[in-house]
C-alpha positions as CSV (number, residue, x, y, z in Angstrom):
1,X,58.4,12.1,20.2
2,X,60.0,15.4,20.7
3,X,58.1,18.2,19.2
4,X,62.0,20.5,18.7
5,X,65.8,20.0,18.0
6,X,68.1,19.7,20.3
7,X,71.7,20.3,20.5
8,X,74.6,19.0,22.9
9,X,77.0,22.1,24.1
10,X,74.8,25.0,24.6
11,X,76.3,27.0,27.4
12,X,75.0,30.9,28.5
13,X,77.8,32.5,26.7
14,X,79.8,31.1,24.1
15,X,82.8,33.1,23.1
16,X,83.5,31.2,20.0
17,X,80.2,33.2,18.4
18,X,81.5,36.1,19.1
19,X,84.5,35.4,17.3
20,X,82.4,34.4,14.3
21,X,80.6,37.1,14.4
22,X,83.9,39.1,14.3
23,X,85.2,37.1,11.3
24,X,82.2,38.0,8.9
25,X,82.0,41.0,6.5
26,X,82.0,44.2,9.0
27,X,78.0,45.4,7.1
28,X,76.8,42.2,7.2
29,X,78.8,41.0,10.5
30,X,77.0,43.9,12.7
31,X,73.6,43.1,11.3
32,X,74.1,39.3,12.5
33,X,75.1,41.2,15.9
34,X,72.4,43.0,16.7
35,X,70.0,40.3,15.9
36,X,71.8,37.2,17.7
37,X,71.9,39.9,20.1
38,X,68.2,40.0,20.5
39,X,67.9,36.1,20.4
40,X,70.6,36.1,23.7
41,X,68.3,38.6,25.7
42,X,65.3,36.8,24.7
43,X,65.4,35.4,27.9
44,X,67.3,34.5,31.0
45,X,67.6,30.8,30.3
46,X,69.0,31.2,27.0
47,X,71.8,29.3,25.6
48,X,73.9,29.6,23.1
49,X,76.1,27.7,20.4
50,X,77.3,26.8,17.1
51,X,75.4,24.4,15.5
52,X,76.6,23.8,11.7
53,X,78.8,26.4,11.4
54,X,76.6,29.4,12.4
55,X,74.9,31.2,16.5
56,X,72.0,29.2,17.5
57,X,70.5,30.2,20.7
58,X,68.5,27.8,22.2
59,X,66.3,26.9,25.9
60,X,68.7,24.5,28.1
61,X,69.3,22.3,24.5
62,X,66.3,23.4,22.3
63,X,67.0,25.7,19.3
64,X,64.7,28.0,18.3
65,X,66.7,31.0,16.7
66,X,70.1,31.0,14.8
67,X,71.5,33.4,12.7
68,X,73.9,32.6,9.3
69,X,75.8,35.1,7.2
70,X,75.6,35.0,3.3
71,X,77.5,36.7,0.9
72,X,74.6,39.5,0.2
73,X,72.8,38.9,3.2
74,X,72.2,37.7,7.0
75,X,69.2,35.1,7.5
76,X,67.5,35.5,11.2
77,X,65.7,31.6,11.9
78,X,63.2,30.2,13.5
79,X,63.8,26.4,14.3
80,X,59.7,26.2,14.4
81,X,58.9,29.3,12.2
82,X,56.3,27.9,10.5
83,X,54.3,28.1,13.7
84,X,54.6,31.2,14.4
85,X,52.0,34.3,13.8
86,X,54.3,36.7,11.4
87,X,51.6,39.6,10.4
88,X,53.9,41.7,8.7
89,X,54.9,38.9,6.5
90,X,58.8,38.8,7.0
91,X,58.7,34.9,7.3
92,X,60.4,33.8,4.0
93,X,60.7,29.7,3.3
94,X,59.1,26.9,2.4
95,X,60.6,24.0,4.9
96,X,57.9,21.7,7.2
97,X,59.2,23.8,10.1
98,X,62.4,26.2,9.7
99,X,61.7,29.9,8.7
100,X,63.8,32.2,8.1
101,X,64.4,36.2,7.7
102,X,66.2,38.0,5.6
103,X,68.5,41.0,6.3
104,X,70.5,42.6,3.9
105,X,72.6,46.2,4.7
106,X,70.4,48.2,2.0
107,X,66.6,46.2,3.0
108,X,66.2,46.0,7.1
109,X,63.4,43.9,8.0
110,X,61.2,45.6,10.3
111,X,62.6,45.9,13.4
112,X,59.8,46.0,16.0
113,X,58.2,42.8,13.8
114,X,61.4,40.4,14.1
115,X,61.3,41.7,18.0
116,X,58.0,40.5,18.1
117,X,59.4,37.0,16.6
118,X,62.2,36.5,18.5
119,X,60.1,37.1,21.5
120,X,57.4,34.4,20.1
121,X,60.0,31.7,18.8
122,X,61.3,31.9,22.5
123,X,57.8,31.6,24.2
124,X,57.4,28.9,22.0
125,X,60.4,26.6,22.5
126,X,59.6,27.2,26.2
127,X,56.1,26.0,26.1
128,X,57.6,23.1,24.0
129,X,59.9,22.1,26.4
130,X,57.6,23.1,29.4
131,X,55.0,20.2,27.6
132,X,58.1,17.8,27.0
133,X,58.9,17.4,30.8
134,X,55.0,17.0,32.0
């Protein structure tokens, strides 16, 4: 059994999030930039899509980041954030596996912390899928 999601359609650049993220509130709009940002240069296999409506960046065609635009706020995920160390606390949620953090224009989350995520939800869909194909 598969220890992650995956998803059909990820390709290395896909313009249709950038015209999402275009189409969202301009404060809230560049804060989902910036971070899907981060999840695109988390690594030089990473993929990208929408899944559901909103960026997910994924290995090959396992998620493990996405990010969604609210009305107040942006939420960064982690397909398998409940797995992963998060010592400043940012993690917010209370799903088997999905974690999430929020963003809003007036209360940043820390930005070297949710580095320090993204980098740690990508090392950890890799060693996932790394452990899937032995």
């Amino acid at each position: 059994m598969r220890s992650f999601l995956t998803f059909d359609g990820a390709v290395r650049h896909q313009p249709a999030i950038d015209a999402w993220l275009a189409l969202r509130p301009p404060e809230l709009g560049a804060i989902a930039r910036v971070w899907f940002d981060e999840l695109r240069r988390a690594g030089p296999d990473v993929t990208e899509l929408l899944h559901d409506g909103h960026p997910t960046a994924c290995v090959g065609d396992a998620a493990f980041g996405y990010v969604n635009v609210f009305k107040a706020h942006v939420n960064i995920g982690f397909f398998h954030g409940a797995s992963l160390a998060d010592p400043a606390g940012l993690l917010e949620g209370q799903g088997k596996f999905m974690r999430h953090v929020k963003a809003r224009p007036d209360r940043l989350p820390d930005e070297a912390a949710l580095r320090r995520l993204i980098r740690a939800a990508y090392v950890d869909i890799r060693r996932r899928v790394a452990a899937e194909q032995r």
